[in-house]
N, CA, C and O atoms as a GROMACS GRO file, in nm:
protein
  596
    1UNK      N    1  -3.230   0.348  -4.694
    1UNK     CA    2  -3.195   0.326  -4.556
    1UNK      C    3  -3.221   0.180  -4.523
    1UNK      O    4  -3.318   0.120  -4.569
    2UNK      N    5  -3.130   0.122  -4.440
    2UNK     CA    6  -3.159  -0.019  -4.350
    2UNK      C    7  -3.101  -0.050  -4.276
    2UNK      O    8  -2.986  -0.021  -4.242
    3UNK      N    9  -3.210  -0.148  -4.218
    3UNK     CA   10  -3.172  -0.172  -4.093
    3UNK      C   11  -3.108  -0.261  -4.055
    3UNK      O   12  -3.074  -0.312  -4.162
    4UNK      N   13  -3.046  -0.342  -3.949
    4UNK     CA   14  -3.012  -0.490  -3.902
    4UNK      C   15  -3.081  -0.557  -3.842
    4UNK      O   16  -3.078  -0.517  -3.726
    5UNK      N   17  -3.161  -0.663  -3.855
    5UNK     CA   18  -3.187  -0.699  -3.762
    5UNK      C   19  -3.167  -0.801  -3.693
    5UNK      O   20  -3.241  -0.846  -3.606
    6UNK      N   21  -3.054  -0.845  -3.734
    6UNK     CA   22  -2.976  -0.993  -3.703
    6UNK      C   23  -2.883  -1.075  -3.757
    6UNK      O   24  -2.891  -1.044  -3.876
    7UNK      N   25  -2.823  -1.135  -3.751
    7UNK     CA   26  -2.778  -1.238  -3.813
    7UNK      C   27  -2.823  -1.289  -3.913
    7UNK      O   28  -2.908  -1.354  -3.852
    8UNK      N   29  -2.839  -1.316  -4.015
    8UNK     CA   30  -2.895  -1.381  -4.074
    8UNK      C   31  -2.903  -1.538  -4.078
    8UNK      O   32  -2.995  -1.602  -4.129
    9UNK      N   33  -2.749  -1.608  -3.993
    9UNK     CA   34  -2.768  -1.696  -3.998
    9UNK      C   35  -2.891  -1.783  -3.868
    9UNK      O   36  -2.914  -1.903  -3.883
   10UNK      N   37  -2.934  -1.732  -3.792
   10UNK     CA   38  -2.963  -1.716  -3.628
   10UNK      C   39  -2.906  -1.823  -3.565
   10UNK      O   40  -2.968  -1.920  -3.520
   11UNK      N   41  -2.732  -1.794  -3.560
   11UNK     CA   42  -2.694  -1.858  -3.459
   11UNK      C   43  -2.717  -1.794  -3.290
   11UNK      O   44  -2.791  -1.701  -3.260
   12UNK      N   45  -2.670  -1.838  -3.241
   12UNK     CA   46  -2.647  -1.853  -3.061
   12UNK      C   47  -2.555  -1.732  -3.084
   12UNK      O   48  -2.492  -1.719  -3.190
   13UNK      N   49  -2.545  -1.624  -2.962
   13UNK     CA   50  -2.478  -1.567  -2.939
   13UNK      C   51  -2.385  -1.594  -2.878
   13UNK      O   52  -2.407  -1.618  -2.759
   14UNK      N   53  -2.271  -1.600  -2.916
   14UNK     CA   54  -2.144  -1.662  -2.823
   14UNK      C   55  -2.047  -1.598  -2.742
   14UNK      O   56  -1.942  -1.650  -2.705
   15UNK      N   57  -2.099  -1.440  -2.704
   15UNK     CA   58  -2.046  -1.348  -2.652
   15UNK      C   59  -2.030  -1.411  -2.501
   15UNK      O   60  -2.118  -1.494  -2.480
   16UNK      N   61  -1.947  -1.394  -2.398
   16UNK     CA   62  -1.921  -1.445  -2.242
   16UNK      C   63  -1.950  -1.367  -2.180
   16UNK      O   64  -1.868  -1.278  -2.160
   17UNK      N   65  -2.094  -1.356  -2.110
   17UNK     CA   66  -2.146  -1.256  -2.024
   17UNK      C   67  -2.053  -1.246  -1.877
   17UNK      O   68  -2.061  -1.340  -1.799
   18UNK      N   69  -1.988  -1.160  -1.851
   18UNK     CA   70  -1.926  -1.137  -1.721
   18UNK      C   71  -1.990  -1.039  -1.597
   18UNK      O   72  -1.927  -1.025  -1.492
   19UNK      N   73  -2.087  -0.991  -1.615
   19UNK     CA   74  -2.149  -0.972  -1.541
   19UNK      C   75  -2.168  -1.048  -1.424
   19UNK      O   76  -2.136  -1.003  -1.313
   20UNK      N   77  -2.226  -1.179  -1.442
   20UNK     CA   78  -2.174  -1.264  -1.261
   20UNK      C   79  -2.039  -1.238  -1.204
   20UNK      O   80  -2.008  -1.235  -1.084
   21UNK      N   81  -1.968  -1.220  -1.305
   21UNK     CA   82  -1.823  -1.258  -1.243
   21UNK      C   83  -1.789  -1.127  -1.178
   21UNK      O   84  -1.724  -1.111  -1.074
   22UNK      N   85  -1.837  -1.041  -1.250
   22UNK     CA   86  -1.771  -0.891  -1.183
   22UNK      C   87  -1.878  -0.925  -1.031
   22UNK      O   88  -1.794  -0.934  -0.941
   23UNK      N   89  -1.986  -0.941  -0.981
   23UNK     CA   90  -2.095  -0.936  -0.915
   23UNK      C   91  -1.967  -0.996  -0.805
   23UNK      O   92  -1.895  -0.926  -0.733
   24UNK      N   93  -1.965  -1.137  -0.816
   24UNK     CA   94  -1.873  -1.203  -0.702
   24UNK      C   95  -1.765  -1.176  -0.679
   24UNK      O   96  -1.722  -1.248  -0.589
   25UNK      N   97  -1.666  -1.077  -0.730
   25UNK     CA   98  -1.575  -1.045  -0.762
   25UNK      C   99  -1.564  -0.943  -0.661
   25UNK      O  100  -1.470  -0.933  -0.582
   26UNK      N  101  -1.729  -0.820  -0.671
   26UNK     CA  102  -1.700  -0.738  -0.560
   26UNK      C  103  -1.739  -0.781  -0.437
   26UNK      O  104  -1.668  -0.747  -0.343
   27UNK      N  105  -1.840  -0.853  -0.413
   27UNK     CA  106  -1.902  -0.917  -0.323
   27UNK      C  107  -1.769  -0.977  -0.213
   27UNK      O  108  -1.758  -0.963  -0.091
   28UNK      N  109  -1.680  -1.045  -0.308
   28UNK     CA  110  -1.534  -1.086  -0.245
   28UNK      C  111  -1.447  -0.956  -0.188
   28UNK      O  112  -1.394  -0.948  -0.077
   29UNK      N  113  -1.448  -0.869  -0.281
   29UNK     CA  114  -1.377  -0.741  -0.229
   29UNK      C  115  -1.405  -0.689  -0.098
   29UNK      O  116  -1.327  -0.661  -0.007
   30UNK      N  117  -1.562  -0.678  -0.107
   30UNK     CA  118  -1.632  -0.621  -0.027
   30UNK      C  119  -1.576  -0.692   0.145
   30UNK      O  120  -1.566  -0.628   0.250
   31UNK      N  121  -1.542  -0.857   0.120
   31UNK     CA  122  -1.569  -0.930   0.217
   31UNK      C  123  -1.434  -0.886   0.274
   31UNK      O  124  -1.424  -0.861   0.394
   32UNK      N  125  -1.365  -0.880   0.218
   32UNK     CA  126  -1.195  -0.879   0.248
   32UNK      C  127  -1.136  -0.724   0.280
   32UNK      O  128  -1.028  -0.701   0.334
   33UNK      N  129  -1.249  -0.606   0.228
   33UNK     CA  130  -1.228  -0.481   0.325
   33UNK      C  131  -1.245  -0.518   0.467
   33UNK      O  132  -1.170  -0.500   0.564
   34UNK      N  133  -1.419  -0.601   0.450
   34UNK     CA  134  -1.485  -0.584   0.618
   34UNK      C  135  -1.327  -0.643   0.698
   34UNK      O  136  -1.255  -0.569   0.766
   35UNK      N  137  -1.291  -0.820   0.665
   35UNK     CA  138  -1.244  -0.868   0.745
   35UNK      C  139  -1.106  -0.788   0.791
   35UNK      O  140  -1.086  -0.765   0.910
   36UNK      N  141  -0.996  -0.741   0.672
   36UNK     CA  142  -0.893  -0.701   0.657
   36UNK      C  143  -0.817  -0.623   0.790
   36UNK      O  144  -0.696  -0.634   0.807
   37UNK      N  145  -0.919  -0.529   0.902
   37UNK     CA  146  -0.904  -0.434   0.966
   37UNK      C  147  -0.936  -0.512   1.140
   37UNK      O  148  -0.912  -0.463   1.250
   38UNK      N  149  -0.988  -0.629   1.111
   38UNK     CA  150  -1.010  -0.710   1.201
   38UNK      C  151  -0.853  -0.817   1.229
   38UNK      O  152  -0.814  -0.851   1.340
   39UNK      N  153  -0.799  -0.845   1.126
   39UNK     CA  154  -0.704  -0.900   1.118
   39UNK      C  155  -0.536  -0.853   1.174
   39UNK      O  156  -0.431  -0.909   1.203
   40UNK      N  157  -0.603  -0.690   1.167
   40UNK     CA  158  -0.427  -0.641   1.230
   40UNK      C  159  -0.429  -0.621   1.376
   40UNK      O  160  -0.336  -0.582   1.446
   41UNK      N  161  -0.548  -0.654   1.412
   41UNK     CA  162  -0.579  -0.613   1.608
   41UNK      C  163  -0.441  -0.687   1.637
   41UNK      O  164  -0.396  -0.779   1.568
   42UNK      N  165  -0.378  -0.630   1.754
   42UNK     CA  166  -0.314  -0.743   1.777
   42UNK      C  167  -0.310  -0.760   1.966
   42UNK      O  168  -0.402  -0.819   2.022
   43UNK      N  169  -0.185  -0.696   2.053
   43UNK     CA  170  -0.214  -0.729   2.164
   43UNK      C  171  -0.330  -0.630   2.235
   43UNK      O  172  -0.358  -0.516   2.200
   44UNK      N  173  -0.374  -0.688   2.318
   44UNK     CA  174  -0.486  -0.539   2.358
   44UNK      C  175  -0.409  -0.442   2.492
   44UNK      O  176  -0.411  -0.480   2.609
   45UNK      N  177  -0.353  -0.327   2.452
   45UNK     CA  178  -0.309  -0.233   2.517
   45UNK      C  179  -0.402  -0.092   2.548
   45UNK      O  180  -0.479  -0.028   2.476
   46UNK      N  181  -0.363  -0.078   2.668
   46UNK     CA  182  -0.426   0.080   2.662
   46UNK      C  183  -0.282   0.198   2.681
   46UNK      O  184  -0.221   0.226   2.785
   47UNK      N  185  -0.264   0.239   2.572
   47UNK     CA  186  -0.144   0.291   2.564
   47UNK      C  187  -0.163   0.431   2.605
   47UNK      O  188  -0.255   0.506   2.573
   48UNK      N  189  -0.032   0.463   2.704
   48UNK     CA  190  -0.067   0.578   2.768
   48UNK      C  191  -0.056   0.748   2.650
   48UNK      O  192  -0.019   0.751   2.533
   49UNK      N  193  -0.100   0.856   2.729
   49UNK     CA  194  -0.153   0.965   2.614
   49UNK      C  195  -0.026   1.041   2.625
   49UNK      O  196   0.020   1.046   2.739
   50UNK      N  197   0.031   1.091   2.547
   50UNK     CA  198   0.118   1.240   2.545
   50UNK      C  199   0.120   1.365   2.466
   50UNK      O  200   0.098   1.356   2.346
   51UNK      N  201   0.133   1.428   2.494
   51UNK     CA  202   0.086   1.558   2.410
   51UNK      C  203   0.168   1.628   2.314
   51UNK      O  204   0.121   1.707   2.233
   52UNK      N  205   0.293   1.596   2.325
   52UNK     CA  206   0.384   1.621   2.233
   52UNK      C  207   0.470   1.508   2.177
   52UNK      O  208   0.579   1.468   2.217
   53UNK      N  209   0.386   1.459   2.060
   53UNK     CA  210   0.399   1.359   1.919
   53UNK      C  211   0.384   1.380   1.812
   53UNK      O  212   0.303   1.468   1.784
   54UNK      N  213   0.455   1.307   1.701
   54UNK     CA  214   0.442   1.320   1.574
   54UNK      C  215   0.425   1.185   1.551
   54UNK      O  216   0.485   1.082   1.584
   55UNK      N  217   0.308   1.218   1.472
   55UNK     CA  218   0.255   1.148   1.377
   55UNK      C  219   0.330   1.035   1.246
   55UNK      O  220   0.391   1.087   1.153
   56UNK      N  221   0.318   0.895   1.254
   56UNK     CA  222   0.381   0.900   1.214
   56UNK      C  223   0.333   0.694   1.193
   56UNK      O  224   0.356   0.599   1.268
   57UNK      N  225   0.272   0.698   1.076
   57UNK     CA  226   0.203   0.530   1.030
   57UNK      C  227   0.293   0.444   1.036
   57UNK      O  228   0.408   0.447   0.992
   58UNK      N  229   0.209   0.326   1.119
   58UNK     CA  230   0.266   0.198   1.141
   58UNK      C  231   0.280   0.119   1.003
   58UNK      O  232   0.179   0.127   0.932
   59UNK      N  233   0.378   0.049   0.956
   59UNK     CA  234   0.388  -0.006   0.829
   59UNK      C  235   0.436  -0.131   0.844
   59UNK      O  236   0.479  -0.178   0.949
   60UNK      N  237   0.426  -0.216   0.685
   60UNK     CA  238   0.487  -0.381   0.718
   60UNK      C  239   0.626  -0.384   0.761
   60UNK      O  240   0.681  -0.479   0.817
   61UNK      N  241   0.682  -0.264   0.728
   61UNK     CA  242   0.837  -0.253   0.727
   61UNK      C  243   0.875  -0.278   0.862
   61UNK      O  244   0.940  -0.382   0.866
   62UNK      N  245   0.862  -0.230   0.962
   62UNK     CA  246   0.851  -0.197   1.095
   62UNK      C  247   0.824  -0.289   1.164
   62UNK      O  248   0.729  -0.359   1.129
   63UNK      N  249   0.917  -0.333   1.323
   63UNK     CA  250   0.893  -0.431   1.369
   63UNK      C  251   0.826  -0.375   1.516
   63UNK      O  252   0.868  -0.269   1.563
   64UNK      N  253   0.724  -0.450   1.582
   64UNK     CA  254   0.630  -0.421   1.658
   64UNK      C  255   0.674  -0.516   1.796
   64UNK      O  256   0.681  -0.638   1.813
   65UNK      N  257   0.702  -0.396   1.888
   65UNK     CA  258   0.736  -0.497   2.039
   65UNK      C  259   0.599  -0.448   2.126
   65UNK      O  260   0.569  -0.331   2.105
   66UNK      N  261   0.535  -0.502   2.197
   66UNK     CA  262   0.394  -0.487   2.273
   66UNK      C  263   0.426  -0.522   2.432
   66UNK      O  264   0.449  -0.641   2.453
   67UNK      N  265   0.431  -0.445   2.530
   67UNK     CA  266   0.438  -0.484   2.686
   67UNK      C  267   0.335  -0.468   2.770
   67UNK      O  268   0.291  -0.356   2.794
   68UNK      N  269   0.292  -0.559   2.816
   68UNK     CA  270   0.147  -0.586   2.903
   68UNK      C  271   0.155  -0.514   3.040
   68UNK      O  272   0.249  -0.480   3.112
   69UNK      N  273   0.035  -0.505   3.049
   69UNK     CA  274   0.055  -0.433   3.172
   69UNK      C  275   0.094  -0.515   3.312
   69UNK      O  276   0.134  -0.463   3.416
   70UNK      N  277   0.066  -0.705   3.278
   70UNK     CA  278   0.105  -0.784   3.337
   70UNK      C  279   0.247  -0.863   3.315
   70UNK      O  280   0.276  -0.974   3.359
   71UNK      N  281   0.338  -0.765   3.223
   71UNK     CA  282   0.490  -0.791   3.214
   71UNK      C  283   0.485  -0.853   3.092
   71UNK      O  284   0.582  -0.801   3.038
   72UNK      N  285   0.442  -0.925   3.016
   72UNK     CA  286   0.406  -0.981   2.910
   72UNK      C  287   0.499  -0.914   2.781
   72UNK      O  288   0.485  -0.795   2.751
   73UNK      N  289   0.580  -0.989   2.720
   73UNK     CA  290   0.603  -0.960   2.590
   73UNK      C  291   0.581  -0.999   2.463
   73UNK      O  292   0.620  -1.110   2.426
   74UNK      N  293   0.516  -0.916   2.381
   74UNK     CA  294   0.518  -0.992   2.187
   74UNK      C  295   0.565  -0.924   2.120
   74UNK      O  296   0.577  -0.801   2.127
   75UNK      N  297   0.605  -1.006   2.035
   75UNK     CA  298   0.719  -0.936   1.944
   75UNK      C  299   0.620  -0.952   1.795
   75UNK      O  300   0.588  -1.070   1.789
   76UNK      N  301   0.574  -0.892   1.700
   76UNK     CA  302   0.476  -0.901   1.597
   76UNK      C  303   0.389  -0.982   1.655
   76UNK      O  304   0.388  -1.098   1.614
   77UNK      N  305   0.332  -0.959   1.721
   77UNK     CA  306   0.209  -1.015   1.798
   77UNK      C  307   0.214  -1.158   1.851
   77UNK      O  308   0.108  -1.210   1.886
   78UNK      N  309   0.344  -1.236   1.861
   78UNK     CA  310   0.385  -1.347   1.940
   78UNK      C  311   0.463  -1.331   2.037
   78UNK      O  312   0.572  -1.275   2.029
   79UNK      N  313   0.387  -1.409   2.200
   79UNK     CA  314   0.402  -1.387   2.291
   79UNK      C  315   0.601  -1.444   2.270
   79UNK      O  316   0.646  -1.528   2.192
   80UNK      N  317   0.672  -1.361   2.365
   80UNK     CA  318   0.856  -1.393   2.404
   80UNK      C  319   0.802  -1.361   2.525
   80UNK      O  320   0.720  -1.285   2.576
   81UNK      N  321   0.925  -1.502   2.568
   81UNK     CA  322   0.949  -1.485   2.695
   81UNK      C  323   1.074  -1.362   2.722
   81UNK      O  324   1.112  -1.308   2.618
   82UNK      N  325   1.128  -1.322   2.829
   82UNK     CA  326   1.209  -1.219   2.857
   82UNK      C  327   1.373  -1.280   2.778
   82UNK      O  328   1.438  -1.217   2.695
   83UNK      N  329   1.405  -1.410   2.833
   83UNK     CA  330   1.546  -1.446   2.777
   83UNK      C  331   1.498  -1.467   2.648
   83UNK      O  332   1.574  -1.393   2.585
   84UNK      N  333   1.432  -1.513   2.574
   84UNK     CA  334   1.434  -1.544   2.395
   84UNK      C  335   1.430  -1.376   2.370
   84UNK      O  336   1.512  -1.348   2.282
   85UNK      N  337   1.361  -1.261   2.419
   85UNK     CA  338   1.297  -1.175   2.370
   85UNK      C  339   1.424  -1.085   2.272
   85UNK      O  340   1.398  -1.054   2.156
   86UNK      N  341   1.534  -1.057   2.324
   86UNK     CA  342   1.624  -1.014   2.273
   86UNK      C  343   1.656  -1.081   2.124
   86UNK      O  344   1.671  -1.009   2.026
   87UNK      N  345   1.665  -1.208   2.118
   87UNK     CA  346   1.711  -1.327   1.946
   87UNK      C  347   1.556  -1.276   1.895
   87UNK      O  348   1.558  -1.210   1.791
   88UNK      N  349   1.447  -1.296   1.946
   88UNK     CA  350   1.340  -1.246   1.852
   88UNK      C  351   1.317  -1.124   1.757
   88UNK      O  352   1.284  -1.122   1.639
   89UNK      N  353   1.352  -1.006   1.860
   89UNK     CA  354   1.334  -0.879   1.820
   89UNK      C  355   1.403  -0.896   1.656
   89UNK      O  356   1.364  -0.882   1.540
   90UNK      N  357   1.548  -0.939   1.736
   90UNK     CA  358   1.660  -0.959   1.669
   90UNK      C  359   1.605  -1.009   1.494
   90UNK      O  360   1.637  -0.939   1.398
   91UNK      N  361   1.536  -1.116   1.480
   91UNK     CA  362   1.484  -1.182   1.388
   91UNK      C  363   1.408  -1.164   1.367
   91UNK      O  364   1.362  -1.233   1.276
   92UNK      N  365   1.322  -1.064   1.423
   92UNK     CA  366   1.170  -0.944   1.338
   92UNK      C  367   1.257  -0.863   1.228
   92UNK      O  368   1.236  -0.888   1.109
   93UNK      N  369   1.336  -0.784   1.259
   93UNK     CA  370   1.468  -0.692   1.233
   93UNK      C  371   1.509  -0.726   1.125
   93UNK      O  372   1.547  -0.645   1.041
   94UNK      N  373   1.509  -0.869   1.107
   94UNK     CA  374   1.629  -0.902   1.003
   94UNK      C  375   1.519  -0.913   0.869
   94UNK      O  376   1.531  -0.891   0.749
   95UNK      N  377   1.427  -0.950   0.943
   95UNK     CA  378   1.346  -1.005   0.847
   95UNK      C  379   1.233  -0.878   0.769
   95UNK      O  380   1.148  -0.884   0.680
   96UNK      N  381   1.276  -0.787   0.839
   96UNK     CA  382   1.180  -0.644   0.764
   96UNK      C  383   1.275  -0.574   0.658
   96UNK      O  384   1.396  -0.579   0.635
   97UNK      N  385   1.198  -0.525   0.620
   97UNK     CA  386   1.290  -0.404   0.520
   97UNK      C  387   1.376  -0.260   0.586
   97UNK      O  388   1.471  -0.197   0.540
   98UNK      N  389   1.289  -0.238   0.723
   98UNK     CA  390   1.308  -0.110   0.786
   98UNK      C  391   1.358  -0.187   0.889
   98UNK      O  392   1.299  -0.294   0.909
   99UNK      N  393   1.482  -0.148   0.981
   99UNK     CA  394   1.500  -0.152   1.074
   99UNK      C  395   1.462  -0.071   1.199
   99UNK      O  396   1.541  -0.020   1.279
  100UNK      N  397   1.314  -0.067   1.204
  100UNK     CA  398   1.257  -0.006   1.294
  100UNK      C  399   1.197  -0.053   1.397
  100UNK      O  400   1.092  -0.094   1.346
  101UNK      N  401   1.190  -0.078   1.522
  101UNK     CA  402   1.126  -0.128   1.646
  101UNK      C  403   1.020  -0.036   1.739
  101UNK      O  404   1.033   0.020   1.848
  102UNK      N  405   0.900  -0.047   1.639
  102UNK     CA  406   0.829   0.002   1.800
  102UNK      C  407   0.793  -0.049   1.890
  102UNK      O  408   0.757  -0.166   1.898
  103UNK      N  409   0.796   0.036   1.981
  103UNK     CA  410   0.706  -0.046   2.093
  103UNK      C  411   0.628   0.044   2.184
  103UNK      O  412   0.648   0.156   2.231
  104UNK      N  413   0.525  -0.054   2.192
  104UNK     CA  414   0.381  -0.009   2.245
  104UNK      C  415   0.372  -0.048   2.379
  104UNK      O  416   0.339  -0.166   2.389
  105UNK      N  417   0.392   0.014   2.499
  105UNK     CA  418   0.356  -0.051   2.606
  105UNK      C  419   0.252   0.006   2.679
  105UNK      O  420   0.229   0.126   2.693
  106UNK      N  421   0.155  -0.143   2.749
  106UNK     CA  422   0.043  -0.036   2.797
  106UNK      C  423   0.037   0.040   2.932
  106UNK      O  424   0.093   0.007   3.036
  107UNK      N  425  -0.039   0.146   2.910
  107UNK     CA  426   0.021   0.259   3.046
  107UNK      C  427   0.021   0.217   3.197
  107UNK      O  428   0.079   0.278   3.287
  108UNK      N  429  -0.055   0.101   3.211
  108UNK     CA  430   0.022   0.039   3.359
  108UNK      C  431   0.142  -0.055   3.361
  108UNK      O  432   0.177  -0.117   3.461
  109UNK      N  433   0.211  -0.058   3.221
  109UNK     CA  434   0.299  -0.175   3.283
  109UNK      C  435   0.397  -0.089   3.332
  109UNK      O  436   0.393   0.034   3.327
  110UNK      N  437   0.522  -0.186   3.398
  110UNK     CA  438   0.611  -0.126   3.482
  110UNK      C  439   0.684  -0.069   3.440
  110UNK      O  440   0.728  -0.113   3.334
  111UNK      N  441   0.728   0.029   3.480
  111UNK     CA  442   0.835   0.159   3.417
  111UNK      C  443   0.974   0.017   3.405
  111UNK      O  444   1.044  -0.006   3.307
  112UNK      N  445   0.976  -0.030   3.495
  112UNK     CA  446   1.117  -0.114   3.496
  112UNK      C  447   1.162  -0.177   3.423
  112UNK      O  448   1.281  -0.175   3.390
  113UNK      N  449   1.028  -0.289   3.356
  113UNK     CA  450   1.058  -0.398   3.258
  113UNK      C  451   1.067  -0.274   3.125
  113UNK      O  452   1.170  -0.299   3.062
  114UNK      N  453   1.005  -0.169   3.074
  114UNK     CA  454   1.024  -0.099   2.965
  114UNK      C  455   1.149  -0.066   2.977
  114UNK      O  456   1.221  -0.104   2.886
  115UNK      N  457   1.206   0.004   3.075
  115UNK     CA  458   1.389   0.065   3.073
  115UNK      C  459   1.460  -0.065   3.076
  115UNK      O  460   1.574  -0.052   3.034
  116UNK      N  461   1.434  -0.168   3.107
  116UNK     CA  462   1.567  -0.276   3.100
  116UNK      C  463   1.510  -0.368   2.938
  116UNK      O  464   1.565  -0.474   2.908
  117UNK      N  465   1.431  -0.327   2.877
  117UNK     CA  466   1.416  -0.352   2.738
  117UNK      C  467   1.468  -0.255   2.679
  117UNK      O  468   1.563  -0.301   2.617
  118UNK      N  469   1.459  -0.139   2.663
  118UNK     CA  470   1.510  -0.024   2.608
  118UNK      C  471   1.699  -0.044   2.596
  118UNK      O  472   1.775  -0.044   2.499
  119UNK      N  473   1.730  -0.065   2.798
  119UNK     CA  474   1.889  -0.087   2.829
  119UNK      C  475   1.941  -0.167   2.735
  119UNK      O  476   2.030  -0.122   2.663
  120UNK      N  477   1.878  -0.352   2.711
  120UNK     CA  478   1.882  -0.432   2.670
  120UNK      C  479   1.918  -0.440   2.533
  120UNK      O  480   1.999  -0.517   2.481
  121UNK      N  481   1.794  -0.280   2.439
  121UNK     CA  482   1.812  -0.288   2.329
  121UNK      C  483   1.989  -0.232   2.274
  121UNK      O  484   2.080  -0.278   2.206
  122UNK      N  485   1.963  -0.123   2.345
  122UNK     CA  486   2.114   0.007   2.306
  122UNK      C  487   2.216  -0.116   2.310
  122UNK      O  488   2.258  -0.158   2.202
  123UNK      N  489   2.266  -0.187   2.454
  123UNK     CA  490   2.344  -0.277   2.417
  123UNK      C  491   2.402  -0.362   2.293
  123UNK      O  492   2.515  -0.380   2.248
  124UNK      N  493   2.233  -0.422   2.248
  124UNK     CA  494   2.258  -0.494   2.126
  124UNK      C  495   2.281  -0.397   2.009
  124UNK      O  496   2.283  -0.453   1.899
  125UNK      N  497   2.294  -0.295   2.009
  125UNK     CA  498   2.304  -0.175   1.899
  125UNK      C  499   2.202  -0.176   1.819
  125UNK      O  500   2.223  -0.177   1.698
  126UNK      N  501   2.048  -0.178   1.877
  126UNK     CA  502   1.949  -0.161   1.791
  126UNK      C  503   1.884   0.013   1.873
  126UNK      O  504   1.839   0.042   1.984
  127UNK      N  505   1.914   0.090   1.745
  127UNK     CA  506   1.909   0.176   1.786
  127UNK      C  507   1.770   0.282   1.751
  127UNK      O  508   1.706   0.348   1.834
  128UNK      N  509   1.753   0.275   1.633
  128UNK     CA  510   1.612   0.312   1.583
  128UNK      C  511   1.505   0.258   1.642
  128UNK      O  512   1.447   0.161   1.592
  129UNK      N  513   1.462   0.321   1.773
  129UNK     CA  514   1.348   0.251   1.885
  129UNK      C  515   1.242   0.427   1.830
  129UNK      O  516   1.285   0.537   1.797
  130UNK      N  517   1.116   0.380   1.843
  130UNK     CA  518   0.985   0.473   1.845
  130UNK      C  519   0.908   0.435   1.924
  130UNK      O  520   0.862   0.328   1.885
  131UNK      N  521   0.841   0.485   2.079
  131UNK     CA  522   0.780   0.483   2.147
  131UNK      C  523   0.602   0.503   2.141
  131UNK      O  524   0.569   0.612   2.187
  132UNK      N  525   0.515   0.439   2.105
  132UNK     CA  526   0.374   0.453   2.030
  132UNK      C  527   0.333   0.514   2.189
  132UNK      O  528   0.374   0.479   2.300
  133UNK      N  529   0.254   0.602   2.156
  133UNK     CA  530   0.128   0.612   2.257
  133UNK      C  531   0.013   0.710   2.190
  133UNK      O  532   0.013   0.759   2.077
  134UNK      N  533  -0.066   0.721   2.276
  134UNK     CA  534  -0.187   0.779   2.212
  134UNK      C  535  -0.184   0.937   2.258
  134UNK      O  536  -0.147   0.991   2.362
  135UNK      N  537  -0.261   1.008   2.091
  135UNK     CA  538  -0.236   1.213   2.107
  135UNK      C  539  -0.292   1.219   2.262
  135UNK      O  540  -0.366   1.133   2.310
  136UNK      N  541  -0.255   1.305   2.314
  136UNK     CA  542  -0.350   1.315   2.465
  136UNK      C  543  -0.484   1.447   2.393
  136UNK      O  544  -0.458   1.534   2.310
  137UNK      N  545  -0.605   1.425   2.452
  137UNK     CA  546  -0.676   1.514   2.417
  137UNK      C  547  -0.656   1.634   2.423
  137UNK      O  548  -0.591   1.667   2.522
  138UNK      N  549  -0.685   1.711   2.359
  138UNK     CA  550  -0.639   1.909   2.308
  138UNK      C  551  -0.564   1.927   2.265
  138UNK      O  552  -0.542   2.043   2.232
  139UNK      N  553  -0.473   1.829   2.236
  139UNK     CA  554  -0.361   1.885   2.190
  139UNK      C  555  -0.306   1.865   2.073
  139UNK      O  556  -0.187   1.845   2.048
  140UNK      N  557  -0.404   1.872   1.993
  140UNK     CA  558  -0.433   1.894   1.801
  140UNK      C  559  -0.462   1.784   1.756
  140UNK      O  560  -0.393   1.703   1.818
  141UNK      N  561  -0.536   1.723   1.668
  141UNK     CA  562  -0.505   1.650   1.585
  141UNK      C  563  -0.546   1.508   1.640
  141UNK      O  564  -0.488   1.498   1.749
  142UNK      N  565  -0.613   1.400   1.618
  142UNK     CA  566  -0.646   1.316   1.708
  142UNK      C  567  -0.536   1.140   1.589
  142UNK      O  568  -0.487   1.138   1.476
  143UNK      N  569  -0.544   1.051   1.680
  143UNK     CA  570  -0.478   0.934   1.651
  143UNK      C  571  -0.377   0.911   1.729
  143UNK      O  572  -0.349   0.971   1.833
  144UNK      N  573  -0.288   0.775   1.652
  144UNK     CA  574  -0.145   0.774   1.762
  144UNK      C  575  -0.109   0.840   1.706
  144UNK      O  576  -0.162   0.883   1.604
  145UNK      N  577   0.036   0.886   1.774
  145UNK     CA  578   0.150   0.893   1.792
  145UNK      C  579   0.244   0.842   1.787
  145UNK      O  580   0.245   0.739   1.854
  146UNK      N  581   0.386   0.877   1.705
  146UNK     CA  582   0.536   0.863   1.773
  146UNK      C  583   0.586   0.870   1.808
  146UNK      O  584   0.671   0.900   1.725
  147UNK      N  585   0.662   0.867   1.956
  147UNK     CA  586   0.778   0.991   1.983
  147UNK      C  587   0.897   0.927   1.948
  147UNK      O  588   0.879   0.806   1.934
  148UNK      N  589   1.009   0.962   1.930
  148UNK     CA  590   1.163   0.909   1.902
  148UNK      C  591   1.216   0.885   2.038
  148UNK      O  592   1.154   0.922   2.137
  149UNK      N  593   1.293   0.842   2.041
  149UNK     CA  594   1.379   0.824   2.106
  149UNK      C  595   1.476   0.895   2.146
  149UNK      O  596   1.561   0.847   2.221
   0.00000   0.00000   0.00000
């Protein structure tokens, strides 16, 4: 029987310890979960509740219209004025994979400015509109919502 017990020549071990590297590696991961979820906030709405929605995840594909309760429009989270707002949408649209437009408006803004965006849209033949608001409580299932159009 025998044993090893080395090299015989006793060089240096020249193996590349990666152990640090994996260490900072998650440490980085770690940093870029925390921030990642901080990064998609976008306008601050309090979006009104409804009780009959489907479910249904916001994605990159998808273009995002936001209405303030002080008339305010963003289109992927940059403020439009009312006359650009139409060429913007327009050029969220082109530029996604999905031709999808939601929009989020928050539950005090004016019924008016939402229907003459909506009017505004059908005109331009953008037709795939999804209305976001939030499940209303009891009525299954908690998160947003979709409704269609």
């Amino acid at each position: 029987m025998g044993m090893s017990v080395g090299e015989k020549s006793g060089g240096m071990n020249s193996e590349i310890n990666i152990t640090p590297l994996a260490d900072v590696m998650l440490v980085l991961l770690i940093i870029v979960m925390l921030i990642a979820p901080l990064l998609q906030q976008g306008v601050d709405l309090t979006l009104p509740e409804a009780a009959n929605t489907t479910d249904k995840p916001e994605n990159d594909g998808q273009t995002t219209l936001a209405v303030t309760a002080d008339g305010r429009f963003f289109v992927e989270n940059q403020e439009s004025s009312e006359v650009d707002l139409l060429n913007n949408i327009q050029a969220a649209l082109d530029s996604k994979l999905e031709r999808v437009l939601l929009i989020k408006a928050d539950q005090d803004a004016q019924y008016a400015s939402v229907m003459s965006v909506l009017d505004r849209l059908q005109r331009a033949g953008i037709e795939d509109i999804a209305l976001i608001t939030e499940r209303a409580v009891g009525s299954g299932g908690g998160g947003a919502g979709a409704g269609g159009d």
